[in-house]
Every structure is written in C-alpha cells, then in structure tokens.
N, C-alpha and C positions, 0 to 999 in steps of 0.2 A: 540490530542489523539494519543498514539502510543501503537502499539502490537507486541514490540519487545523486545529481551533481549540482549543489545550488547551495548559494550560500542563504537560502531562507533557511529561519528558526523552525529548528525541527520538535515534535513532539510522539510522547507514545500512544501507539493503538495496538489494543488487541481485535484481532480478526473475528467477524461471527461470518461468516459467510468467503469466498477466495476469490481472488482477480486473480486475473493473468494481463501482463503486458510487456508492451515493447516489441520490436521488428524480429521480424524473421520471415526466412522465406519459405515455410510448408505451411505457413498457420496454426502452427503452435507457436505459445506465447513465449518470449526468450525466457520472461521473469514471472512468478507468480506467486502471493500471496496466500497463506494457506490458513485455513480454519482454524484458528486456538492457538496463533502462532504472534508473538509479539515482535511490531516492528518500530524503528524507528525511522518517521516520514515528514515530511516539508508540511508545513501549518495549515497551506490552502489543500493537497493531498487529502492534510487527517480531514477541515472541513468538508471536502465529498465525500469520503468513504464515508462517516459518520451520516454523512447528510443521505446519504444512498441506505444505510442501515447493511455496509458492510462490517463494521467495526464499530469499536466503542474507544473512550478515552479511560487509560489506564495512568 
C-alpha cells in the first residue's frame, strides 16, 4: 500500500510504532500508519521512519 504522489524509488517497511499524517481540519490525522502493518514508502520517507525507530526495512 502507498499514500504517496512522487515519482521517488519506493521501498518496503514494516511499522513498529504509528504515524498519523497529512491535513485535516479537527486534528486528526487524514492518514496513518499502523503498528505491524507493511507499507510501501518514498526512499527519504523509509530513511526517517527507520532513522526515528518507527519502522524497520522489510
């Protein structure tokens, strides 16, 4: 699954931890990332989650 619009090289992660993002107007997050859940994300993406110790490379 991915929720991105870029033509950057995407790669897999598995979640250890959940993001939420993107706009909305009450302050919940439109999109979000769930614990144990694999995605597929933009290169510099996987580099922060991983680098934050949201996710791991799968």
């Amino acid at each position: 699954m991915t929720n991105f619009n870029t033509n950057e090289q995407t790669t897999s992660l598995r979640m250890i931890g959940w993001m939420g993002y993107g706009p909305s107007d009450n302050g919940t997050p439109s999109r979000t990332f769930q614990n144990g859940e694999i995605y597929e994300v933009p290169q510099s993406e996987a580099d922060w989650l991983v680098g934050a110790g949201l996710a791991v490379r799968v």
